[in-house]
N, C-alpha and C positions, 0 to 999 in steps of 0.2 A: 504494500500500500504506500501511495507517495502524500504525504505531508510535507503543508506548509507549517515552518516553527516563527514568529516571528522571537528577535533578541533585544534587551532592552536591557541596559546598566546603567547606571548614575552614581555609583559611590567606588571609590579604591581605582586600582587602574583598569579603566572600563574596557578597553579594549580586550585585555586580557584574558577578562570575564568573561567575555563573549565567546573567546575562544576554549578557554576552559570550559563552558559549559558544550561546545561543541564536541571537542574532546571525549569531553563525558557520556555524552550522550550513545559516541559511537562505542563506546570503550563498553557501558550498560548494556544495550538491546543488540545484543546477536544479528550481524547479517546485517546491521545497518550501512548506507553508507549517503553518504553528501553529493545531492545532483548537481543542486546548484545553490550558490548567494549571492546575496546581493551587495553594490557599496554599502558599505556603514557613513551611518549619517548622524551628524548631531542636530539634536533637536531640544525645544524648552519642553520644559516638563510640563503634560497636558494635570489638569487636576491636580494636582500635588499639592502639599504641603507649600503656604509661601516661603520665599528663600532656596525650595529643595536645589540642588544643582542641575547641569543641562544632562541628558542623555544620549547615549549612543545606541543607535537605532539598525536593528540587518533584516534580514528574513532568509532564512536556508527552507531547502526544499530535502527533504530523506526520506529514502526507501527506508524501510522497514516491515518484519513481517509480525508486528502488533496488534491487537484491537487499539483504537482510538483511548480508551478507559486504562489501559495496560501502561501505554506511551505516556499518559497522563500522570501517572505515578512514579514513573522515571524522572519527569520533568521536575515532579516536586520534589523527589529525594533532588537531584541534579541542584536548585535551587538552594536545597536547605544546606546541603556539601557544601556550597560554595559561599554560602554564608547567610543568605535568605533564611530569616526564623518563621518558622511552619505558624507563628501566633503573629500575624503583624496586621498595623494599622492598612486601611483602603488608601493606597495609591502612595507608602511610605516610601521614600527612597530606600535602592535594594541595589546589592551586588549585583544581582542578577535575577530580570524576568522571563521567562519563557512560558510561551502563548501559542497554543496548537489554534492553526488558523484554520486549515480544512485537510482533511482524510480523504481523499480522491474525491467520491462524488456522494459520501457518505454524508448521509443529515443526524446527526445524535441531539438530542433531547434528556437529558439526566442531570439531576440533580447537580453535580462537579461538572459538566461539561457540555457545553451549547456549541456544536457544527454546523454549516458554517462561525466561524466566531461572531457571535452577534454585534460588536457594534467598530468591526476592522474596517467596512465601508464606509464611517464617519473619521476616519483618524488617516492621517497624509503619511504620518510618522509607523504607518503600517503601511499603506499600499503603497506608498513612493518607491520603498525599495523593494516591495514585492513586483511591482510590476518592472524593476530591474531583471527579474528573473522566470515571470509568467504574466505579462500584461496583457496575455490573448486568453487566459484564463475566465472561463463565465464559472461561478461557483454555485451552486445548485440554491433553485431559488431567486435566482438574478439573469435579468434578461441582456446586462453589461456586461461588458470586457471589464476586468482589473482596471484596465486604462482607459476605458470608460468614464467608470466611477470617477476613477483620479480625476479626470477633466472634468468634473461636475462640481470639485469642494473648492470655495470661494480661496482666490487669490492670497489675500491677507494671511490664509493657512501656508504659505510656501514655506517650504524645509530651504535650512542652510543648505552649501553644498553640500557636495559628500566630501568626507574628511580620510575616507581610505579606500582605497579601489577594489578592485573585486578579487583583488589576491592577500585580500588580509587575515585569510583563513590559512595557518602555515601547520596543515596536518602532519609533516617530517617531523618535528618534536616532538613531543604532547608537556 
């Protein structure tokens, strides 16, 4: 099954974070592996706390032979390893967020977990760099492209550049 993950850090060295949770991810779920990413972008922190710091923003796409609920669970261990505490405030600043965007063309409904991600359409600091990586993407449910969408969320929303290219994912070391 191919999932989109989107990456989000804001505290410690964020890039890093990112990669380590990538890292992780693969190192965790047997048979994984990384299709594709997107640049990493920094971005203000949407809802957050005032003050929080800015973020760095990706989205990877990974094969894996998981249920969506399974993957789910990696992601939070993956999180709280990295320093994420499983009890925290809504929208705290975090070493590391990771957010299952979509399961192929799976729609899940469960308590911990909403397929498509329900509100990745309203957020630029999501699609911007998904559609780095799948902007021909329709997600079940949506009659738009990724890039679509993107073109639809008011200007004023535009993301910084990107701040690393698309080889900032350095799988040779872990």
């Amino acid at each position: 099954m191919k999932y989109g993950i989107a990456l989000g850090s804001n505290l410690g060295d964020r890039l890093e974070n990112l990669r380590q949770a990538v890292v992780a991810l693969l190192q965790s779920v047997p048979g994984s592996r990384v299709i594709a990413t997107s640049a990493v972008y920094e971005t203000d922190p949407v809802d957050c706390p005032p003050g929080s710091p800015g973020f760095l923003n990706a989205v990877i796409e990974l094969e894996a032979e998981l249920q969506p609920l399974d993957l789910l669970q990696h992601t939070r261990a993956i999180e709280a390893a990295l320093g994420r505490p499983n009890e925290h405030e809504h929208h705290a600043p975090r070493t590391v967020d990771l957010d299952l965007l979509y399961a192929d063309a799976a729609v899940v409904d469960h308590p911990d977990l909403t397929l498509p991600h329900p509100r990745m359409t309203q957020r630029r600091f999501v699609l911007q760099p998904l559609a780095d990586i799948r902007a021909d993407l329709r997600l079940p449910g949506e009659d738009r492209s990724v890039q679509e969408i993107l073109d639809t969320l008011p200007i004023s929303d535009e993301p910084p550049p990107r701040v690393y290219s698309l080889d900032w994912l350095d799988l040779g070391s872990p």
